[in-house]
N, C-alpha and C positions, 0 to 999 in steps of 0.2 A: 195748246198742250205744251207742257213743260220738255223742254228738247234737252239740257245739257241735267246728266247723269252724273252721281259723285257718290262714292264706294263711303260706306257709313264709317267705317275705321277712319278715313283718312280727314273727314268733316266731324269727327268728335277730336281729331290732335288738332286742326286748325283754328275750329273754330273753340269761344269761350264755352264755360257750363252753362250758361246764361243765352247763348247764344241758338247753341245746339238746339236747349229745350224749347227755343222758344220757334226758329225757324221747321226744324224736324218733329217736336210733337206738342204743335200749336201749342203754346204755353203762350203766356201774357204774362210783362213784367207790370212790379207796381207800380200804380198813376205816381207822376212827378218824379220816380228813378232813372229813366232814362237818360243816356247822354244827349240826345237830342232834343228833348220836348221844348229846350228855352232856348236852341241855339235861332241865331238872327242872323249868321252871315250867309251870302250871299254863294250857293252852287247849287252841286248836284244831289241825291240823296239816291245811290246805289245799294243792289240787295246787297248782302254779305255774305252769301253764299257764291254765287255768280257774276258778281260784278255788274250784271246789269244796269241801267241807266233808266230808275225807274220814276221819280218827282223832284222839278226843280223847287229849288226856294221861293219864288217867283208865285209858287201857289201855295206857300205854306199860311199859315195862319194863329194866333193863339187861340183856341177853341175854349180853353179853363180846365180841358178832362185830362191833363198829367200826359198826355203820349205828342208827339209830333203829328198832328192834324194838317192836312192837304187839301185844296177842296179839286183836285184834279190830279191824274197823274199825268206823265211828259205824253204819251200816246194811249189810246183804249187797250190795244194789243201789247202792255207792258204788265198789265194783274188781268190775272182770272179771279173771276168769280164762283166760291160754291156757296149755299147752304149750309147753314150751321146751326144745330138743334140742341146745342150743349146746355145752353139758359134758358131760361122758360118761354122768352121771346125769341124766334129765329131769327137771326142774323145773317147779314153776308160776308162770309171770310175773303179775305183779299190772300190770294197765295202769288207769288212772281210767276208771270208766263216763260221765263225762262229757263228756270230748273224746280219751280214746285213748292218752292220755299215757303211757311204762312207767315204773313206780314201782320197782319190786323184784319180789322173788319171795315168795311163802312157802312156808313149811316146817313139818315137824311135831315138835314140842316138847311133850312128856309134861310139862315144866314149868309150864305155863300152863293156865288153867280151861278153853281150850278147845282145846289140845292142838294150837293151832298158832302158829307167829310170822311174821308179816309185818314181815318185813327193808326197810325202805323206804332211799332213796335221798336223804341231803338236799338233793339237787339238783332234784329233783322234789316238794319239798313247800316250805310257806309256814308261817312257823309266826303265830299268831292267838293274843297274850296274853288270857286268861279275858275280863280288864277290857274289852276291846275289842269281844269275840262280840257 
């Protein structure tokens, strides 16, 4: 369950338009806009809401679908999973277990060790060079 709480006025002046829409009412940017989908260096990839510490580089991967794809996050207890009935096939939305934010979805991908990819959002993540953790 999402624990840290954040007053809507004050995360529509911090955060982008981009940002807001897409952490606060699940919005999806387009494939290959993100700042993150082609980054390669080497850290952490935090929400942008809450600063959490949610997937290393360490498990990213190039999938070809435009978003920053993971085949793992840093711990299970760092995304919740719901249900999501928006497209005609149901999905599982990935929201941060730490304040509620929607990140992306994932999906299941026979290409990866664990057989799934978490599509994230770069609008919903922070990225944290190695040097800095």
């Amino acid at each position: 369950m999402a624990t840290k709480k954040f007053d809507d006025a004050e995360l529509r002046e911090r955060l982008t338009a981009e940002q807001y829409r897409v952490t606060q009412k699940a919005g999806t940017e387009r494939a290959f806009t993100g700042e993150y989908h082609d980054n390669k260096d080497d850290g952490t990839y935090h929400c942008v809401v809450c600063d959490e510490a949610l997937f290393s580089s360490d498990t990213k991967y190039d999938s070809g679908t435009g978003w920053p794809s993971f085949w793992a996050p840093l711990s299970d207890d760092k995304i919740e999973n719901k249900r999501d009935f928006k497209m005609i096939v149901p999905r599982t939305e990935n929201l941060c277990a730490g304040c509620g934010a929607h990140l992306g979805h994932v999906f299941k991908d026979r290409t990866t060790e664990t057989n799934a990819r978490y599509c994230m959002n770069s609008a919903s993540l922070n990225f944290v060079p190695r040097s800095e953790d």
